[in-house]
FIZA-942967 format. One record per residue: residue in one letter; x, z, y of N, C-alpha, C in turn. Coordinates in steps of 0.02 Angstrom, whole numbers, m for minus. Each point is the difference from the previous one (the first is absolute). Example, Ala and Ser with C-alpha at 12.3 -4.5 7.8 and 13.67 -1.06 7.14 Angstrom:
FIZA-942967
+-----+--------+--------+--------+--------+--------+--------+--------+--------+--------+
: res :   n.px :   n.pz :   n.py :  ca.px :  ca.pz :  ca.py :   c.px :   c.pz :   c.py :
+-----+--------+--------+--------+--------+--------+--------+--------+--------+--------+
:   A :    660 :    390 :   m284 :    m45 :      0 :     59 :     45 :      0 :     60 :
:   S :    m18 :    m36 :     53 :     42 :      3 :     59 :    m39 :     37 :     55 :
+-----+--------+--------+--------+--------+--------+--------+--------+--------+--------+
end
This chain:
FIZA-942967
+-----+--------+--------+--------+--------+--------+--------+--------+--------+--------+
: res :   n.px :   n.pz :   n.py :  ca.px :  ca.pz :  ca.py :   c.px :   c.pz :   c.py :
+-----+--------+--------+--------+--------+--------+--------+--------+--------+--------+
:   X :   6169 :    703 :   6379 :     58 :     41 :     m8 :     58 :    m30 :     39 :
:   X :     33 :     54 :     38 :     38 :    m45 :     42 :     79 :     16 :    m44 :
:   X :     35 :    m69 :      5 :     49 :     m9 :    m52 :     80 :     29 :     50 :
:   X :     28 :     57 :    m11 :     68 :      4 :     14 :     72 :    m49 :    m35 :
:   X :     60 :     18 :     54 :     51 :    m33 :    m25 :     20 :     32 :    m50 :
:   X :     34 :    m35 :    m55 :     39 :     44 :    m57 :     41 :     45 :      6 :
:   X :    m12 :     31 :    m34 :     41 :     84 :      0 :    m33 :     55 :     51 :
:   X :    m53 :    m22 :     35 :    m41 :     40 :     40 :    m43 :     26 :    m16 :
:   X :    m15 :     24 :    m50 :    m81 :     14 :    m17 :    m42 :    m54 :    m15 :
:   X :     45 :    m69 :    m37 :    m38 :    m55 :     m1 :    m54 :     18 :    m50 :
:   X :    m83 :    m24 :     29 :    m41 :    m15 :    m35 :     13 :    m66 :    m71 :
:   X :     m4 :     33 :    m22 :     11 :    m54 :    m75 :    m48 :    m43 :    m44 :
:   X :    m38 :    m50 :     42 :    m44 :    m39 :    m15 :     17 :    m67 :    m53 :
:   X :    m45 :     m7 :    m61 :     14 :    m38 :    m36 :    m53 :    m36 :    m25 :
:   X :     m3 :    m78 :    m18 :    m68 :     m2 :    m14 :      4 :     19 :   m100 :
:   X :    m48 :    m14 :    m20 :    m11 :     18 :    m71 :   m100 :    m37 :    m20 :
:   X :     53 :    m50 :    m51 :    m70 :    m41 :    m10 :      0 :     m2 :    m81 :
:   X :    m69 :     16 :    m26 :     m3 :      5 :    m69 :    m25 :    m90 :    m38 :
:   X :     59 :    m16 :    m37 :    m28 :    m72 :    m28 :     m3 :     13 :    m46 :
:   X :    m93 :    m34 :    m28 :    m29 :     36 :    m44 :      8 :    m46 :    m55 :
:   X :     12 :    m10 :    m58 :    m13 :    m53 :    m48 :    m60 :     17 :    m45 :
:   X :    m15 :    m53 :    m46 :    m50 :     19 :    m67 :     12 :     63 :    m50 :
:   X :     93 :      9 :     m2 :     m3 :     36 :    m46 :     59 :     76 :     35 :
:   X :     18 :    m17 :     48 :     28 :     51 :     45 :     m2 :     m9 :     65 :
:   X :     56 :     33 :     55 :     17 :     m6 :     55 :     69 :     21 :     17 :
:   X :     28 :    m19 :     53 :     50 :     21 :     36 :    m10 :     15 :     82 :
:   X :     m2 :     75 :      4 :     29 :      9 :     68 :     48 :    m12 :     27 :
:   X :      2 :    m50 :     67 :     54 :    m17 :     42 :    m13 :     40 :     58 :
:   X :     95 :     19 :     16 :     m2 :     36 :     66 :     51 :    m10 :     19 :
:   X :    m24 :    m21 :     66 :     74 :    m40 :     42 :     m8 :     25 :     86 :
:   X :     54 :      7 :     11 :     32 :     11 :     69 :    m58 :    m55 :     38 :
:   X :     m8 :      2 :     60 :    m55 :    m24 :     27 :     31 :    m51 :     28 :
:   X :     61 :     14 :     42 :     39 :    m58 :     40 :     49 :    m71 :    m58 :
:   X :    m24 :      6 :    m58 :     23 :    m49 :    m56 :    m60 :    m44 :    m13 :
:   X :    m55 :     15 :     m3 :    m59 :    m56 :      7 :     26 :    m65 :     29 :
:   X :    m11 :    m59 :    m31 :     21 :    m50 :     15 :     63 :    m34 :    m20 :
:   X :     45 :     49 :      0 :     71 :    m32 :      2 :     45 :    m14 :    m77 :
:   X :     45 :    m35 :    m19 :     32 :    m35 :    m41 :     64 :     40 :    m33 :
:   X :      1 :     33 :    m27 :     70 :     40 :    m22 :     35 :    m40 :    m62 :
:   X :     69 :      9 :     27 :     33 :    m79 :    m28 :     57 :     39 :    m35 :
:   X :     17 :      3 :    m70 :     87 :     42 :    m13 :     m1 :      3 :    m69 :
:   X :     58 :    m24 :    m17 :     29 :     18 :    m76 :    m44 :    m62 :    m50 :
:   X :    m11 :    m66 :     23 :    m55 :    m52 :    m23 :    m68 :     22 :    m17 :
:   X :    m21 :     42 :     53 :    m37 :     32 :    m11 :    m53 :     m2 :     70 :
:   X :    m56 :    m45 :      2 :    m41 :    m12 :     71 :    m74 :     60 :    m11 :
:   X :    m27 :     27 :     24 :    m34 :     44 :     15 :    m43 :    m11 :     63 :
:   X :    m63 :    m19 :    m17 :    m47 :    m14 :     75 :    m41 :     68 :     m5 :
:   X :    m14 :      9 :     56 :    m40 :     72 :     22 :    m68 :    m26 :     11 :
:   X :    m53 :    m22 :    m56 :    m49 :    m20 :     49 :    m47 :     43 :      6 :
:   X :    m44 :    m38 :     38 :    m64 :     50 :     29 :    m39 :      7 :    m75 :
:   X :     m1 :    m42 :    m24 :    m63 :     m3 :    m53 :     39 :     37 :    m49 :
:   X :     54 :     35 :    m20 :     15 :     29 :    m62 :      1 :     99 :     33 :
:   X :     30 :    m16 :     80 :     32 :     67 :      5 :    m50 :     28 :     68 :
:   X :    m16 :    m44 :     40 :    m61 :     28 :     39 :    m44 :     35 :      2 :
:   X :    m31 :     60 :     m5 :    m51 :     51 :     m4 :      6 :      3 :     50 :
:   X :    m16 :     91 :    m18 :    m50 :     38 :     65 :     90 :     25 :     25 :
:   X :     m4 :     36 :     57 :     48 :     33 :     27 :    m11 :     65 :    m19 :
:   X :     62 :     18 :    m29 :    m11 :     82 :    m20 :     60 :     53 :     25 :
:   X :    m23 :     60 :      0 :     72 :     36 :     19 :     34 :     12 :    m51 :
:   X :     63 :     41 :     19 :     38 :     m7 :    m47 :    m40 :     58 :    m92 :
:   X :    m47 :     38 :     32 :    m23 :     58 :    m24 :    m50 :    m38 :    m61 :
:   X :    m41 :    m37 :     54 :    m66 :    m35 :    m49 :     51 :    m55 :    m39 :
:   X :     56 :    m26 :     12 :     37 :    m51 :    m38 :     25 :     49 :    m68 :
:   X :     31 :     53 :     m7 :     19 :     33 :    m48 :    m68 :     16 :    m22 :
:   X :    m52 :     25 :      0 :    m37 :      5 :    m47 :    m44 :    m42 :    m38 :
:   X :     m1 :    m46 :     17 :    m31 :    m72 :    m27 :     53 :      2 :    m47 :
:   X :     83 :    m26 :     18 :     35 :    m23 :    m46 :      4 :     84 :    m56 :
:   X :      6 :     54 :     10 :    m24 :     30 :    m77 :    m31 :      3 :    m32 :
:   X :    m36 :    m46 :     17 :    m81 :    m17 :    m46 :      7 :    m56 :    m30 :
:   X :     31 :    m51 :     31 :     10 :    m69 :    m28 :     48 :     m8 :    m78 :
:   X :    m28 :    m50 :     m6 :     45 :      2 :    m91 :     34 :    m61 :     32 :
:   X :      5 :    m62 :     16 :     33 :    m40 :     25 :     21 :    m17 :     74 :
:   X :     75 :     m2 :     34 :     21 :     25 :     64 :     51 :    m80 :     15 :
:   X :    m40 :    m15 :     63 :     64 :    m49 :      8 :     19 :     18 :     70 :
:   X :     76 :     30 :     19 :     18 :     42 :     57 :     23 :    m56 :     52 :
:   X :      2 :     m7 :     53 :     60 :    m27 :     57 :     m6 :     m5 :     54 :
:   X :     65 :     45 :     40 :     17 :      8 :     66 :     46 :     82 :    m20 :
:   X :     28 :     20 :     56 :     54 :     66 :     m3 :    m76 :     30 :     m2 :
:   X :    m55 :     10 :     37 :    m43 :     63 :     21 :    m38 :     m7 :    m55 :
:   X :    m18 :    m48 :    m38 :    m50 :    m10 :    m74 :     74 :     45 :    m26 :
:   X :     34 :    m43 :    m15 :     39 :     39 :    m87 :      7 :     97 :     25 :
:   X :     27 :     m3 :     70 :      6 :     77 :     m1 :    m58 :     38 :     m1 :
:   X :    m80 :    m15 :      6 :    m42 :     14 :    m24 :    m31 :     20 :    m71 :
:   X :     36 :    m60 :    m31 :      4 :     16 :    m77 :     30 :     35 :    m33 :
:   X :     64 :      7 :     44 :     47 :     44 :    m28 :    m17 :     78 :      2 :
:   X :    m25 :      8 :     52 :    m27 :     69 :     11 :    m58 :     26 :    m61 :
:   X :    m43 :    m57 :     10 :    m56 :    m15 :    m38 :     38 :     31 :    m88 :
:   X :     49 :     m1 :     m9 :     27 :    m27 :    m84 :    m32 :    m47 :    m41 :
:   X :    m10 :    m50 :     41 :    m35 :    m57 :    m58 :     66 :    m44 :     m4 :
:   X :     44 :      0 :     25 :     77 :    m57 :     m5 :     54 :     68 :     13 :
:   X :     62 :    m33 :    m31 :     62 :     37 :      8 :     29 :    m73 :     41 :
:   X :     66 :     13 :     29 :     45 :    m13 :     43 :     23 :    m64 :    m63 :
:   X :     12 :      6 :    m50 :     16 :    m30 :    m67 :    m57 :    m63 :     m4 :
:   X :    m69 :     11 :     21 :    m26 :    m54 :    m10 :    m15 :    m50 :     75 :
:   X :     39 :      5 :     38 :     22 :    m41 :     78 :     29 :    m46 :     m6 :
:   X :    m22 :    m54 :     14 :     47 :    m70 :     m2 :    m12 :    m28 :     86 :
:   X :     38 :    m40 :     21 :     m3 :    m18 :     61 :      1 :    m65 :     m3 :
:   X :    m45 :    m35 :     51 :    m20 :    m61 :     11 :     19 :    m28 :     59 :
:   X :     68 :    m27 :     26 :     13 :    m10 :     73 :    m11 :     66 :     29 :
:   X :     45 :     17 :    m32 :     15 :     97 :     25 :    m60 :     63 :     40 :
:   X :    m49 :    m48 :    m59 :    m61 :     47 :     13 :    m20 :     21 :    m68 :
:   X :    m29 :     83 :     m4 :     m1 :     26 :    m51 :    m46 :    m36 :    m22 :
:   X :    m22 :     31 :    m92 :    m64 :    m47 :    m42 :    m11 :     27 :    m50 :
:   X :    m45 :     32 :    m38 :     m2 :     29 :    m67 :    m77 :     m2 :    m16 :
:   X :     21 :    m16 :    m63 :    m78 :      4 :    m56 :      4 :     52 :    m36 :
:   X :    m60 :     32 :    m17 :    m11 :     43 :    m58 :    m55 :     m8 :    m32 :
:   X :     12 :     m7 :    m71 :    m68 :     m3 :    m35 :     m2 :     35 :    m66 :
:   X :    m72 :     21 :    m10 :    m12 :     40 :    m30 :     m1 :    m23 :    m82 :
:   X :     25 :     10 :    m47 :     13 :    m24 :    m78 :    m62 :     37 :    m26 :
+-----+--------+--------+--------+--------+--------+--------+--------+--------+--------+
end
């Protein structure tokens, strides 16, 4: 998929990796170009790693329907949360920013 500049018809690629535990899971879905990196703000450090947020690459389409299925959501990057948002699995209310990058959990009670 070939990736445009923003605001162009950008293709909206995100990865989305399911970590499975014994007694649940959490889907992570993160902006693709945050892999790797350190988000630092409010005493608050945030690593992006491969092993928590790494999956498959998805579009923005297959990313919203995974996350309405999921009972546990851990969001981050602008193109993940506005995915979700569309999605209605997060409101604008549950966005916190990490070194002025979006971030939201949702989980299912």
């Amino acid at each position: 998929m070939r990736r445009k500049t923003p605001g162009e018809g950008e293709v909206l690629n995100m990865y989305v990796k399911i970590n499975k535990s014994s007694d649940s899971g959490v889907v992570a879905v993160c902006d693709e170009d945050l892999i790797g990196k350190t988000l630092k703000g409010n005493s608050m450090e945030l690593k992006v790693s491969e092993f928590f947020y790494k999956g498959e690459i998805k579009s923005e389409a297959e990313a919203i329907e995974i996350m309405k299925k999921a009972k546990n959501l851990n969001i981050l990057g602008e193109k993940s949360i506005a995915a979700a948002l569309k999605a209605g699995v997060i409101t604008k209310e549950n966005i916190v920013y990490v070194g002025g990058v979006p971030h939201a959990q949702a989980y299912a009670l």
